[in-house]
N, C-alpha and C positions, 0 to 999 in steps of 0.2 A: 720731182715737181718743185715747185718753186718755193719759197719758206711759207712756213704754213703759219699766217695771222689769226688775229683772235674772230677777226670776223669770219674766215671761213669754218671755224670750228661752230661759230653759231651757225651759218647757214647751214652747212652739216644735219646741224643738229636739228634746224625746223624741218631739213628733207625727212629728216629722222620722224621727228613726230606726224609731217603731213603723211608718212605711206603707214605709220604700225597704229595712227587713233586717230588724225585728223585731214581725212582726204581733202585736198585742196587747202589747204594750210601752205600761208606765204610770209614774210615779212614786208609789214605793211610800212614802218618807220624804224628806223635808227637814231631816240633822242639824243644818245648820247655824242651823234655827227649836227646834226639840227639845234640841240639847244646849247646856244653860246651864251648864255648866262649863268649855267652853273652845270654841275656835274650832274650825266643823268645816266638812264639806264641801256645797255646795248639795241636791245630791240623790243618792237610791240610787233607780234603775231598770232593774227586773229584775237584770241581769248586769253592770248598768253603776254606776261609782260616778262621778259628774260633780263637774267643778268648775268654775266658772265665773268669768271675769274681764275686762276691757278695758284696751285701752293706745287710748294717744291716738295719732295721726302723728306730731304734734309735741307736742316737752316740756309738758306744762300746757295743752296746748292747749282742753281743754272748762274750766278753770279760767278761761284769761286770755280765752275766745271768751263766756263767760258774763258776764266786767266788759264786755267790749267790746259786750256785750247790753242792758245794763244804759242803755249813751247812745242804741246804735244803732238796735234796735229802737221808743222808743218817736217818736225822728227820724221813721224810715220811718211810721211810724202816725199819728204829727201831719200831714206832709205830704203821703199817698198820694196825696189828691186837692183838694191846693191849687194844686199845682202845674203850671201850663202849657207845660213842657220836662221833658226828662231830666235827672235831674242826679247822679252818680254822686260817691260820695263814700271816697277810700281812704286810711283810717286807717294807720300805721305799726302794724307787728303789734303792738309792746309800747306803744301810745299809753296805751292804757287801762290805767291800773294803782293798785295799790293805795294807800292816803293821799288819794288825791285828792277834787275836791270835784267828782262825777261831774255833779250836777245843776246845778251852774254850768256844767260844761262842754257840757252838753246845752242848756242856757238860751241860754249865749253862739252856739253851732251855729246855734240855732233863730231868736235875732234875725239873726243874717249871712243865714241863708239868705231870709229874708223882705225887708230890707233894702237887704242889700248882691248877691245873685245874679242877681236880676230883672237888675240894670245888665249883670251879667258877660257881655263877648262868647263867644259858644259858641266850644267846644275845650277845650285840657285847657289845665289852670293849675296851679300850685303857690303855697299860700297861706299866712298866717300868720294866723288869728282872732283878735281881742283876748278876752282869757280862757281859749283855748285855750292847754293849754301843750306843744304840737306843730304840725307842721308838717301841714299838708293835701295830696293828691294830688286835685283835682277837675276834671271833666269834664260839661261843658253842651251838649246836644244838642236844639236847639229843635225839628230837623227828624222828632223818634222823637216815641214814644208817651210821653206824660208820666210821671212819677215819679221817685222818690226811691232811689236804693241807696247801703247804707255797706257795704264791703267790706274786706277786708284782705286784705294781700299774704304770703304765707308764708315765713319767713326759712330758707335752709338750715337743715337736723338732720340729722346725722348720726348722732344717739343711739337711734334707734331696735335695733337688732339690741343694743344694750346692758342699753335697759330691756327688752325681751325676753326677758335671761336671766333678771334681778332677777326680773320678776314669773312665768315659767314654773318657775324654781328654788324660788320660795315656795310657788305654789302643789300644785310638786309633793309637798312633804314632808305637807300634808294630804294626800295620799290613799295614801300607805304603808301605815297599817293596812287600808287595804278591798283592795289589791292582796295583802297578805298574809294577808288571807280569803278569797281566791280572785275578786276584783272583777275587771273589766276597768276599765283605770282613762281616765280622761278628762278633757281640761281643756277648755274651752270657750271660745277668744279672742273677745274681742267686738269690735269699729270700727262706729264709727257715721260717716263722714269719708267720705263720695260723692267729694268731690274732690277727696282728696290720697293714700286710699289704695285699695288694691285686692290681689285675694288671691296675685298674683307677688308683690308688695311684699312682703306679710308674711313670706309663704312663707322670702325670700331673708332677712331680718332674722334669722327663723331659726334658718334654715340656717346664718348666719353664726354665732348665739352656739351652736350645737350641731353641730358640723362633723361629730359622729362617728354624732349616733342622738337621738333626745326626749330629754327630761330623765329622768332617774333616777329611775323608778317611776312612767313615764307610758307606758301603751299608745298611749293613740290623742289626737292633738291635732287640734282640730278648729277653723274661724275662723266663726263668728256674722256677716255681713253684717247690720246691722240700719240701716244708712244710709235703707233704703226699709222704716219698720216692718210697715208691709200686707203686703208683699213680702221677708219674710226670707229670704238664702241661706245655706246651710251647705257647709263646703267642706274637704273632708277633708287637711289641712297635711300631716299623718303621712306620707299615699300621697305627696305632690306631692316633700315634702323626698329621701324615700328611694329618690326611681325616679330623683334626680340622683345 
């Protein structure tokens, strides 16, 4: 399918709500397309006024996984099928970063692996490329299915229940005026991250930045799984945080 916007994950999400509690539930507006005076909220449906937002797992993480895309990606796509072993390739998380001269360092990847891997005894190794300016984690495995993967390894974060509050506290002060119109009000978490997070994680995040209740003029918080966009889950925060 085609990239998946924030808008679809809301309309998703009123499909969501119109078939499991609100039959015939639609999206009536989209202030935040409509009001050109100032910032507003994604949609008003029916009884509901939504807001809609993402955090990452880790700090930056679609930021720095995006440069880190930038070499790896077209690695993987040069070699899929040139290659006659396995050969796994694990970058330091913050390898990829910015100032640098990405497509030297993709060029320099590209001559080693053609060159210098073929020689490499299978197993893991720890390496230094000339024009790379980091350290490699790589592993060859003649005896698997052939290809190519670049991977990264995820550094501790502890900041998540932090930016949590930041962006649920921001979010919530757009939907004040529609809770003081009588709205039910709603924020919308989004993660897109299969393998780092999941909806106890969020939940406990939090839980921790809101020990006492949601944020301040938010009925109901809800988390967007969009990791599998065919297959989106919705996952009501609100209930899970309040029955601990």
């Amino acid at each position: 399918m085609n990239e998946l916007t924030d808008a679809m994950v809301v309309d998703a999400f009123v499909d969501y709500l119109a078939e499991e509690r609100h039959p015939g539930l639609h999206i009536e507006s989209r202030p935040d397309v409509t009001n050109r005076s100032s910032a507003d909220i994604d949609t008003v449906a029916g009884p509901f006024a939504i807001e809609h937002t993402s955090i990452d797992t880790i700090e930056n993480q679609r930021r720095d996984g995006s440069w880190c895309g930038a070499v790896a990606e077209r690695l993987e796509e040069a070699f899929r099928r040139r290659l006659r072993f396995r050969l796994r390739l694990i970058f330091p998380y913050e390898g990829i970063a910015a100032g640098q001269d990405w497509d030297a360092i993709r060029d320099a990847l590209g001559s080693w692996i053609s060159e210098g891997v073929p020689t490499l005894p299978d197993g893991a190794h720890t390496t230094r490329v000339p024009g790379v300016p980091f350290e490699l984690s790589v592993t060859k495995e003649s005896d698997r299915p052939p290809g190519i993967f670049c991977i990264r390894v995820a550094p501790p974060d502890d900041s998540l229940a932090e930016r949590c509050g930041v962006i649920l506290n921001r979010k919530a002060k757009k939907l004040q005026a529609y809770r003081a119109a009588g709205k039910t009000t709603v924020i919308l978490l989004e993660s897109r991250d299969m393998a780092l997070m999941n909806v106890n994680k969020l939940a406990e995040a939090v839980r921790d930045a809101f020990p006492s209740d949601l944020p301040d003029g938010v009925d109901e918080l809800w988390h967007a799984d969009a990791s599998v966009p065919a297959g989106m889950e919705f996952w009501n925060l609100g209930e899970m945080i309040r029955r601990k």
